[in-house]
C-alpha positions in Angstrom: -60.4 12.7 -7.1 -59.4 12.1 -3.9 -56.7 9.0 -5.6 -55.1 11.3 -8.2 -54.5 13.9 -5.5 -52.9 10.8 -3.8 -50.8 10.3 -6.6 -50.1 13.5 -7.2 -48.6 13.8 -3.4 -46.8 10.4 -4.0 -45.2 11.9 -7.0 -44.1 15.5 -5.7 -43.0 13.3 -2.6 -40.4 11.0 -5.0 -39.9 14.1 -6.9 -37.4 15.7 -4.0 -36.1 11.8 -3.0 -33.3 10.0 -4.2 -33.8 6.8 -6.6 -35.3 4.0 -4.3 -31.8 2.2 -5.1 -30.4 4.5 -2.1 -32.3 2.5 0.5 -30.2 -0.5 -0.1 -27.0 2.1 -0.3 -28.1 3.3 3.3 -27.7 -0.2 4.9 -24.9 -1.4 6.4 -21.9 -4.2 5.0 -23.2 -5.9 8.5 -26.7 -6.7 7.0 -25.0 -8.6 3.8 -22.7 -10.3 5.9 -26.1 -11.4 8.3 -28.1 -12.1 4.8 -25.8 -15.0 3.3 -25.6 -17.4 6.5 -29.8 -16.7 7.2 -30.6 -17.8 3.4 -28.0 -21.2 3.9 -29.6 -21.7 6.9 -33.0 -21.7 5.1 -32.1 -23.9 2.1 -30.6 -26.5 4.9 -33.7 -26.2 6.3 -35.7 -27.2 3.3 -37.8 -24.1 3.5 -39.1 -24.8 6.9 -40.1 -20.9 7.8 -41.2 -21.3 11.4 -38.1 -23.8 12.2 -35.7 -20.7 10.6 -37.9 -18.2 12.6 -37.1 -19.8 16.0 -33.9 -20.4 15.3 -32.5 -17.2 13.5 -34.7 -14.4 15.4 -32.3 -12.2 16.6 -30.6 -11.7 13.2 -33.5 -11.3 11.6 -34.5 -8.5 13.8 -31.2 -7.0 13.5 -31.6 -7.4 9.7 -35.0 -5.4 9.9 -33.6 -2.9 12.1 -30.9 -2.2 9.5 -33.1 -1.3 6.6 -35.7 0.5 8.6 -32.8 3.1 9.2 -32.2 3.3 5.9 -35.8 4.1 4.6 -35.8 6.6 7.4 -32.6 8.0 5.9 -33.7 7.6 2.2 -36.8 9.7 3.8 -35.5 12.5 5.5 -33.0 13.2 2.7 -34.3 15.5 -0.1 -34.1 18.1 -2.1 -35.1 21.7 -3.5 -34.9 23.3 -6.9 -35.6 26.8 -8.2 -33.9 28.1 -11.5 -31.0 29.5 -9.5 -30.3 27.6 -7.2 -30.4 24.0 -5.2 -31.0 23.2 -1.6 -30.3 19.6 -0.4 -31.1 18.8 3.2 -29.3 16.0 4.9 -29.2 14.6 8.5 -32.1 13.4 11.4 -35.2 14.9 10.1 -33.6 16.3 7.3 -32.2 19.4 9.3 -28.8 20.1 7.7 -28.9 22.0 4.4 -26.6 23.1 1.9 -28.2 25.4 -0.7 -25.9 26.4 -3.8 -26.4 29.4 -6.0 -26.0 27.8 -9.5 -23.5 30.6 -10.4 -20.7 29.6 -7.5 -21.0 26.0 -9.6 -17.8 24.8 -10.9 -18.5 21.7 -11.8 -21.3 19.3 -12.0 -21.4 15.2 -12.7 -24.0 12.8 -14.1 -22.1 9.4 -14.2 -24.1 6.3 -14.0 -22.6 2.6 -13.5 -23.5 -0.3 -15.2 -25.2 -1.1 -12.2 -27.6 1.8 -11.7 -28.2 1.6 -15.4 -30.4 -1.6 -14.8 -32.1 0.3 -12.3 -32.5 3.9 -14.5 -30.1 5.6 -12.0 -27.3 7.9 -11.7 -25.1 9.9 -9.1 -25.5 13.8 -9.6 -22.1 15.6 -8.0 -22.4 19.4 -7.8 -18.8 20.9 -6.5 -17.8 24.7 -5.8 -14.8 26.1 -4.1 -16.5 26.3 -1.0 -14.9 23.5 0.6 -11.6 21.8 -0.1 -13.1 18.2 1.0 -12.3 15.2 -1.2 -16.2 14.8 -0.9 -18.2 16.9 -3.4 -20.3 19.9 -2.2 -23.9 17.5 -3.0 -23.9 14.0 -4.0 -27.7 12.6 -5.2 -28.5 9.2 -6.7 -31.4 10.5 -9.0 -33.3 9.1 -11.8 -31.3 9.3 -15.2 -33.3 12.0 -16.4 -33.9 13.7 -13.1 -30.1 14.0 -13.1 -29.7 15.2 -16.5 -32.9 17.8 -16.1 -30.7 19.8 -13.0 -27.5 19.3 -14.8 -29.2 21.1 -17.6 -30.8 23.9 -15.1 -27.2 24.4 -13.9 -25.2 24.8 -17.4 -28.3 26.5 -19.3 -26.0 29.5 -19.7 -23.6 27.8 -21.8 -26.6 26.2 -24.2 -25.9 29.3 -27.0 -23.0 29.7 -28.6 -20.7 27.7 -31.1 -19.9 24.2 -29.9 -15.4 23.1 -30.5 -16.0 19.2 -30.0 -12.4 17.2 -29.9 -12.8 13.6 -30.1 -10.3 11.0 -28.8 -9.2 8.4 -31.2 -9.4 4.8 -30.8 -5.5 3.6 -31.4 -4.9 6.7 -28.7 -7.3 5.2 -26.3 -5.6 2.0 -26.4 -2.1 3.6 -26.5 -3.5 5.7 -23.1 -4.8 2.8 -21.4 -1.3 1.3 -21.9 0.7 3.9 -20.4 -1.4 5.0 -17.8 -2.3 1.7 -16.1 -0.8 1.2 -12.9 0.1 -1.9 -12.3 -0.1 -1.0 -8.1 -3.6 -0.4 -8.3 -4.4 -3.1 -10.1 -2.8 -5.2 -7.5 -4.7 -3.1 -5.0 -7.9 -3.9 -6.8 -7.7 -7.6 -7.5 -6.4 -8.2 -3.9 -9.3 -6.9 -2.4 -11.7 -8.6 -5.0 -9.6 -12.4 -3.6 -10.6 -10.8 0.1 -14.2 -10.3 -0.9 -14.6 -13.8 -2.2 -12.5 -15.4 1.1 -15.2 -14.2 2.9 -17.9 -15.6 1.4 -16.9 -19.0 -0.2 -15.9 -22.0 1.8 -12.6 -22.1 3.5 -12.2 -25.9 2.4 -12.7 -24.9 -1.3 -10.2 -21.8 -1.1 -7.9 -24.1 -0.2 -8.4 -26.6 -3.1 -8.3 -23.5 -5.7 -5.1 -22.6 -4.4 -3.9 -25.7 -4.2 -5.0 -26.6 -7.9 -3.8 -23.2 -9.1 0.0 -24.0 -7.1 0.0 -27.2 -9.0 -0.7 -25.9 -12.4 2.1 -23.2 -11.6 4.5 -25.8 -10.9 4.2 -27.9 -14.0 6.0 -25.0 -16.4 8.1 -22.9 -13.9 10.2 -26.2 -11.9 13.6 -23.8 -12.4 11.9 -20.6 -11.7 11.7 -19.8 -7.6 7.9 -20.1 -6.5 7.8 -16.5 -5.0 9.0 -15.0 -8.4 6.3 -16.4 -10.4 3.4 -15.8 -7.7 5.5 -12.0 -7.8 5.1 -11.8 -11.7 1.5 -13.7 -12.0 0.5 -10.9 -9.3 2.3 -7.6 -11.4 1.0 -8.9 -15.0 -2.7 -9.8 -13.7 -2.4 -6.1 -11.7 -1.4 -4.5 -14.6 -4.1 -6.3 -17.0 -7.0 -5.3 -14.8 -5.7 -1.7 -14.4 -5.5 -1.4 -18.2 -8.8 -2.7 -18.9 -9.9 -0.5 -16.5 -8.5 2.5 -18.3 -9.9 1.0 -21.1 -13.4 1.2 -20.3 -13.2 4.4 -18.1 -12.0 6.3 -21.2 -13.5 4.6 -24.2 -15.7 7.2 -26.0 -13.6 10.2 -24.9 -14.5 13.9 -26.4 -14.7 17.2 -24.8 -17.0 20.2 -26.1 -16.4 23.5 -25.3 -19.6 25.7 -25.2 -20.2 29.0 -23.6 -18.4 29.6 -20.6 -18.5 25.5 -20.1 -16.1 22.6 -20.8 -18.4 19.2 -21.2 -16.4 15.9 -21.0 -18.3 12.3 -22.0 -16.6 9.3 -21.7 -16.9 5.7 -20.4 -18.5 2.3 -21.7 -19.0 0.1 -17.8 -19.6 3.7 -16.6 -20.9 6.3 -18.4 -19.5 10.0 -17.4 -20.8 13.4 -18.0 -18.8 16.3 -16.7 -19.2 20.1 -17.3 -16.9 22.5 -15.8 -17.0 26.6 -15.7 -13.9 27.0 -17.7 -13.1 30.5 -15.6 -12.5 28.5 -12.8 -10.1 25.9 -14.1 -7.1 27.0 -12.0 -4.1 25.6 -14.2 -3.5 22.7 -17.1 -0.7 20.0 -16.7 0.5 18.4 -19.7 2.0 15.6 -18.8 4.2 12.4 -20.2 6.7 9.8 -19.0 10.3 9.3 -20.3 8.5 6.6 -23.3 6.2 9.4 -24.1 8.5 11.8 -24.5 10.2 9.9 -26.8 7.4 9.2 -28.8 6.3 12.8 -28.7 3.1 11.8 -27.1 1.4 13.4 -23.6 -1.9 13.6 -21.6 -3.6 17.0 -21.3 -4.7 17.2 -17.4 -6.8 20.5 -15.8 -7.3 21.0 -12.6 -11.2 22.6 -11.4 -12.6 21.7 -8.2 -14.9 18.5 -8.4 -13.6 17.4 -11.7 -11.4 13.7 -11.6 -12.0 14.1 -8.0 -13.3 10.6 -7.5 -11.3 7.2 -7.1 -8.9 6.1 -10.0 -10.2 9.0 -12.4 -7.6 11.2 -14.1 -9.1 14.7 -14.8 -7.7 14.8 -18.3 -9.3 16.9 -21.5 -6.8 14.8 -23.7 -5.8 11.5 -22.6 -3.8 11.0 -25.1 -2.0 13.3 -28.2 0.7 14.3 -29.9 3.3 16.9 -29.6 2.2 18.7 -33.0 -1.3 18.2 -31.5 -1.1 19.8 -28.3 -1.2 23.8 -29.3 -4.3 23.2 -31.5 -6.4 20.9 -29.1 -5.6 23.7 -26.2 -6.5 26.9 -28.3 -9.8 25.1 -29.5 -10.5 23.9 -25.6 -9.0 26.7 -23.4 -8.3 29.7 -25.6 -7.8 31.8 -22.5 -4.6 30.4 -21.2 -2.0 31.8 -23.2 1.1 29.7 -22.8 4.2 31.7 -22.3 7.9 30.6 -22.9 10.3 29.1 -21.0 12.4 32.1 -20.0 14.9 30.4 -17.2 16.1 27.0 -17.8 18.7 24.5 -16.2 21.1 21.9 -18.4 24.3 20.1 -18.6 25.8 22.3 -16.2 23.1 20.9 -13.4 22.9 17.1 -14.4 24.9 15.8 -11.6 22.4 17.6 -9.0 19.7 16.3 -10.5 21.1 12.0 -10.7 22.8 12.7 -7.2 19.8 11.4 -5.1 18.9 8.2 -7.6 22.7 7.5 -8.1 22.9 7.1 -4.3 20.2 4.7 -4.2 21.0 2.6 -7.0 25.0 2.5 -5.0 22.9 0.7 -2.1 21.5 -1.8 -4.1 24.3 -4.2 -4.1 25.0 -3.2 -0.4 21.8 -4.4 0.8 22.2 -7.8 -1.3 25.3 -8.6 0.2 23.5 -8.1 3.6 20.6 -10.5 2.6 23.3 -13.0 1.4 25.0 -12.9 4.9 21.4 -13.5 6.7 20.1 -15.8 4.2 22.9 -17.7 2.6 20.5 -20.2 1.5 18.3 -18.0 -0.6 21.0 -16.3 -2.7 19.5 -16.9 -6.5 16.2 -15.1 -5.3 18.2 -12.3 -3.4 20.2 -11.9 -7.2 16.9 -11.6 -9.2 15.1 -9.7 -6.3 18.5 -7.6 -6.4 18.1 -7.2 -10.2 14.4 -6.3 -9.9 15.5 -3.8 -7.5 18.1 -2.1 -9.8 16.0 -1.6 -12.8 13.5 1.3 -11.7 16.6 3.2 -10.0 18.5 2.5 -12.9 15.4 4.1 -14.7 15.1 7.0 -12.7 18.8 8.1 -13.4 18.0 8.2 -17.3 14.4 10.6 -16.1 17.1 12.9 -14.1 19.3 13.2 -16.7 16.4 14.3 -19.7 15.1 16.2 -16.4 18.0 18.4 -16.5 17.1 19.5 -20.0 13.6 19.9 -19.2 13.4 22.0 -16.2 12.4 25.8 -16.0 10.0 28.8 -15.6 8.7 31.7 -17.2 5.7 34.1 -17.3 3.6 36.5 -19.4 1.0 39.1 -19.0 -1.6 36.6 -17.9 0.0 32.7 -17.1 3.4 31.1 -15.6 4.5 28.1 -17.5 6.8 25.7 -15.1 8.9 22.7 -16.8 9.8 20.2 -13.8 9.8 16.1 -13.7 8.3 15.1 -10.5 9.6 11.7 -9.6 9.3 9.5 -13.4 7.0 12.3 -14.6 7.7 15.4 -17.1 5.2 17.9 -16.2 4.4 21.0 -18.2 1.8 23.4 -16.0 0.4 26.3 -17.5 -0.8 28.3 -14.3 -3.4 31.8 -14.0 -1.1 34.2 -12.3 -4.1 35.8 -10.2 -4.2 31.7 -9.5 -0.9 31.5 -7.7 -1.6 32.0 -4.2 2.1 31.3 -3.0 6.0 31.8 -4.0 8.5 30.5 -2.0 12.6 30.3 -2.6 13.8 26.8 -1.0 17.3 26.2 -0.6 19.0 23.0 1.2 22.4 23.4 2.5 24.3 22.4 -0.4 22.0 24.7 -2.5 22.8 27.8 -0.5 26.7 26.7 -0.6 26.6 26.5 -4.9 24.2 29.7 -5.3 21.4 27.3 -6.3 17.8 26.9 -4.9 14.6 25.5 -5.7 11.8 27.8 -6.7 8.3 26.2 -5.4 4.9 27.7 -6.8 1.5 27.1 -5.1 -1.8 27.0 -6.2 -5.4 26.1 -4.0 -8.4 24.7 -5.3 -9.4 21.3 -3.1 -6.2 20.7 -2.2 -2.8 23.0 -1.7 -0.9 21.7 -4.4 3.1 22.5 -4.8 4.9 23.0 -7.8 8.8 22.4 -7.6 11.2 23.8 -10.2 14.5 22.0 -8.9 18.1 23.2 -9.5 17.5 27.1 -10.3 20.2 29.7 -10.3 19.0 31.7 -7.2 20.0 35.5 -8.5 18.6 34.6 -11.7 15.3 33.1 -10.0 14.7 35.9 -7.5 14.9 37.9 -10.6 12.8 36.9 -12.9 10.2 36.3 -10.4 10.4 39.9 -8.7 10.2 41.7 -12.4 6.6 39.4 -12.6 5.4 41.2 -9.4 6.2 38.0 -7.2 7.7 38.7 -4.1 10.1 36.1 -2.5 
């Protein structure tokens, strides 16, 4: 008796504890960095424990120090659950708690990495619009079905009802993950991955892999300057890794709407379950670059606090669809937000105010290269292809402005404000609540205020303040049209 009441305290106590995983979260980068030289140094020393005790004491101690701090923190954090709400305590001794009423919920996560999947894990986020923190409101490592059991206690309101499923198509995933990869974070990513490995292999063998890797190089690019092929090696493998990134992030992509709930699964390294409280979603963007456009293809994007929050996530119920698409995915999805028409539009009339700023740019181009010529006269064929490289994206940007021109404006409804603007090489249509819209605002530079033009900017607050910018308006007609929809400027 006195064992199974011992087991029965052992359970209840891991029952309110994070997956024992979290113990090895809890320790520091310091006790890694510590852990590889102690484990050479004991395979130099042929196994010799009491040789690697005398010599290695004071990291080991610092070492056990480490991880004893992280049991005691993997102890004193904990949890409580009733069927309407959660308390999580946090802190020494577990003295700082945040209880949240399941109802204030607006959206709650089960994803679980390829990693914690080994390990039956997963990471629980529970977000409100209590706080407007890039953090969620309670993050938990759980057991998988721990995690699912208070996701479940959470949602159960939106169990009944009928279930609208939309399912992303395989050709669209690919055509998504080509679009959407940015070839800056995959730089970003693979740079720190080389900076991770410098630290741990041998300097003498970094050297010869870079050597090897500069020789190779050489062999098929002798007329090409070295710098421009490391340059283009370093944007094409960027690129490569963000896309397969993409890739696996959004493989599997549907969203269900159910009840009051929007669920979205996706992921095949990390598996994703979101559900958000669709009354809370503040606004949907649909968004595509000048390509999509063209190919009447976008990306349906909502914005709810705690959903797409975390790093390199896009909070998208459509990742990728077509034009004709578009109306029927967001009446099945979101048949609450009634999009209005554009009432207030600019064109032809405003193209050079919208190229002006680009135009400039692109003038300075060959300004600055004559510049590097003069300093570096020795270096003029990079300068000319770094010159060219340079031209390209402004040269780009003009041709956005100009379809900007025909793709900017405003208008409202009873309920919603639609706004039509291209923020830097992106078209963005946002379908905004009006009892959403916590600010209006008339902008007007000096040139603007001399032509009778301004710039009408729209602001909304969930996590973050965010600002929408319709560039290029006619200011009477603006002021009007937003003073007949009860928006005072």
């Amino acid at each position: 008796m006195k064992q199974h009441k011992a087991m029965r305290r052992i359970r209840e106590f891991l029952r309110h504890r994070q997956h024992p995983m979290m113990i090895l979260g809890y320790t520091s980068r310091a006790m890694w960095l510590l852990l590889i030289p102690l484990v050479k140094y004991l395979v130099a020393l042929k196994f010799d424990i009491r040789s690697w005790l005398v010599t290695n004491w004071v990291d080991i101690l610092a070492i056990s120090a480490i991880f004893a701090f992280a049991v005691l923190r993997w102890v004193f954090i904990y949890f409580e659950i009733d069927e309407k709400s959660m308390t999580a305590h946090s802190g020494y001794f577990g003295l700082a708690a945040t209880r949240l009423a399941f109802e204030v919920v607006t959206t709650v996560s089960v994803h679980q990495s390829s990693f914690q999947r080994l390990f039956g894990a997963s990471t629980l986020y529970i977000d409100t619009d209590a706080k407007s923190v890039s953090r969620a409101d309670i993050i938990l490592v759980l057991p998988k079905k721990r995690a699912e059991h208070i996701l479940g206690l959470i949602t159960d309101d939106s169990s009944h009802g009928v279930k609208y499923t939309v399912e992303s198509k395989k050709r669209s995933q690919l055509a998504f993950s080509m679009f959407f990869s940015s070839t800056l974070s995959g730089v970003v990513i693979f740079a720190g991955l080389l900076f991770e490995a410098s630290r741990i292999v041998d300097r003498k063998i970094e050297i010869i892999i870079l050597n090897t890797a500069a020789g190779e190089i050489s062999k098929y690019t002798q007329k090409i300057p070295f710098i421009i092929v490391i340059s283009a090696l370093v944007v094409i493998g960027g690129w490569l890794l963000s896309f397969f990134a993409n890739l696996m992030r959004y493989w599997h992509f549907s969203v269900t709407r159910q009840g009051g709930r929007l669920t979205v699964r996706s992921g095949i390294w990390t598996l994703r379950h979101d559900v958000m409280d669709r009354d809370r979603i503040y606004y949907y963007d649909i968004t595509r670059s000048l390509l999509m456009k063209i190919f009447r293809i976008c990306t349906i994007n909502v914005y709810c606090t705690g959903y797409g929050k975390r790093r390199s996530e896009i909070p998208t119920i459509a990742p990728i669809t077509t034009d004709k698409e578009v109306d029927k995915t967001l009446s099945l999805l979101m048949p609450r937000f009634a999009r209005p028409k554009t009432t207030l539009t600019t064109g032809k009339r405003e193209l050079w105010r919208f190229i002006c700023i680009p135009f400039v740019v692109f003038m300075f181009v060959p300004v600055l290269r004559q510049v590097a010529v003069f300093i570096f006269p020795r270096w003029v064929s990079e300068i000319n292809i770094i010159s060219f490289i340079s031209s390209v994206p402004c040269i780009w940007l003009i041709i956005v402005k100009l379809a900007a021109a025909f793709n900017t404006g405003i208008g409202f409804n009873d309920k919603c404000c639609v706004l039509d603007y291209c923020s830097f090489y992106r078209f963005h249509r946002v379908v905004i609540k009006r009892d959403k819209i916590t600010r209006v605002a008339i902008l007007q530079t000096w040139a603007q205020e001399k032509k009778g033009y301004c710039s009408v900017e729209i602001c909304t607050e969930n996590e973050k303040y965010k600002k929408h910018i319709i560039k290029h308006l006619p200011v009477d007609a603006a002021m009007s049209i937003l003073r007949t929809n009860g928006l005072a400027v």
